[in-house]
DOROMAR-333549 format. One record per residue (C-alpha): residue number from 1; residue in three letters; chain; y, x, z. Coordinates in steps of 0.001 Angstrom, whole numbers, plus 500000, padded with zeros to 6 digits. Layout:
<recs>
+-----+------+-----+--------+--------+--------+
| seq | type | mol |  north |   east |     up |
+-----+------+-----+--------+--------+--------+
| NUM |  ALA |   A |      Y |      X |      Z |
...
+-----+------+-----+--------+--------+--------+
</recs>
This chain:
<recs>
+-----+------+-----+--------+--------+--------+
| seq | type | mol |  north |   east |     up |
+-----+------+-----+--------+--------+--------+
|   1 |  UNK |   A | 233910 | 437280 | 475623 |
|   2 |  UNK |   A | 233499 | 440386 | 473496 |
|   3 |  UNK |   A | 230071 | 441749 | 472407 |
|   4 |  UNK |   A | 228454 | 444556 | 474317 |
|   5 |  UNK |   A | 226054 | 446964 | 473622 |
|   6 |  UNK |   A | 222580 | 447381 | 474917 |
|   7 |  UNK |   A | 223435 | 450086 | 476975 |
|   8 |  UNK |   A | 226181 | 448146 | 478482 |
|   9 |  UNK |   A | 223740 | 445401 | 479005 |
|  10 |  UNK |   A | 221413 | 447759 | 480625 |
|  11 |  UNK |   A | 223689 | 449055 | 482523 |
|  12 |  UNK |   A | 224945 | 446421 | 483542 |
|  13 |  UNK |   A | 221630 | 444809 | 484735 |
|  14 |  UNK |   A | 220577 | 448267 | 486409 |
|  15 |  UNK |   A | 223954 | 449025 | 488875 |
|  16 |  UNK |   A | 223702 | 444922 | 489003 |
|  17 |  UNK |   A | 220152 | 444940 | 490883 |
|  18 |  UNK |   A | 220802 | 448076 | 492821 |
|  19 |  UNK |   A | 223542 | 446803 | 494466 |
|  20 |  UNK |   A | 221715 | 443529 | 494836 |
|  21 |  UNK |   A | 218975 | 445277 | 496765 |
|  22 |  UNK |   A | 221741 | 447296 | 499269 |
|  23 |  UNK |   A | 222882 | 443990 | 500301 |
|  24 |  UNK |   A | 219403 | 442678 | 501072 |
|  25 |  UNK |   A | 218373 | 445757 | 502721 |
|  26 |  UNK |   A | 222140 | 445512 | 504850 |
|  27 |  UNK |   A | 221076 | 441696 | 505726 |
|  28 |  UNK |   A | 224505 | 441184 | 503540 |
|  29 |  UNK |   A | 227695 | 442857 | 503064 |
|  30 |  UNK |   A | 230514 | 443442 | 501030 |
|  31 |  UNK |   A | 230794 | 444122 | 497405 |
|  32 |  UNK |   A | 233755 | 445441 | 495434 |
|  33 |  UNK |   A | 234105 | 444677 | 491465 |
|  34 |  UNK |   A | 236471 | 446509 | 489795 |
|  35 |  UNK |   A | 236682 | 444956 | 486284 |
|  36 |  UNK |   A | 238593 | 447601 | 485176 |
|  37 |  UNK |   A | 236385 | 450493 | 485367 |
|  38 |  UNK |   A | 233510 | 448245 | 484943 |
|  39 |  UNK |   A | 231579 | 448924 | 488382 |
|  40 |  UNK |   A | 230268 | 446927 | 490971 |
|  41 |  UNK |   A | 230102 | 449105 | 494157 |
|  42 |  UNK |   A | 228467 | 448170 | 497867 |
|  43 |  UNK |   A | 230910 | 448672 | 500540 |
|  44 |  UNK |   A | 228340 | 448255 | 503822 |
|  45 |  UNK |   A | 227345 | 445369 | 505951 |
|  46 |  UNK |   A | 229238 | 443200 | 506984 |
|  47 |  UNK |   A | 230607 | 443905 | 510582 |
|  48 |  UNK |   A | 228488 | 441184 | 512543 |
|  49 |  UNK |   A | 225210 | 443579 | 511532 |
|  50 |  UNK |   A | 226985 | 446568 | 512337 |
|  51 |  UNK |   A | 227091 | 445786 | 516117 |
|  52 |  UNK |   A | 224700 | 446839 | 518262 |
|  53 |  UNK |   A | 223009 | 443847 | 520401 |
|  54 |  UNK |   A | 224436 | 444157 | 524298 |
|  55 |  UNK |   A | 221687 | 445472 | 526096 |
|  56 |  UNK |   A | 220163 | 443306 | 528623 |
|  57 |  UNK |   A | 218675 | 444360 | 532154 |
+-----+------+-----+--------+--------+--------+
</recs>
């Protein structure tokens, strides 16, 4: 493991707990690293929350 800056660090920690808080706000989800560019993005909730409950007379 290399050494990383502190702006990589914070960085890292920021886009870290932001996508941390999408996922609790979505009840969960799915999350795509790309190691390669060096992001972490949210991709939504996962498709059990995204249905809408059947409606019931």
């Amino acid at each position: 493991m290399r050494e990383r800056s502190l702006g990589e660090w914070q960085r890292a920690i920021l886009v870290g707990f932001e996508v941390w808080r999408q996922v609790l706000s979505a009840g969960g989800g799915k999350i795509l690293v790309d190691q390669d560019a060096k992001s972490l993005t949210f991709l939504g909730p996962p498709k059990s929350a995204r249905r809408k409950p059947a409606h019931k007379p």
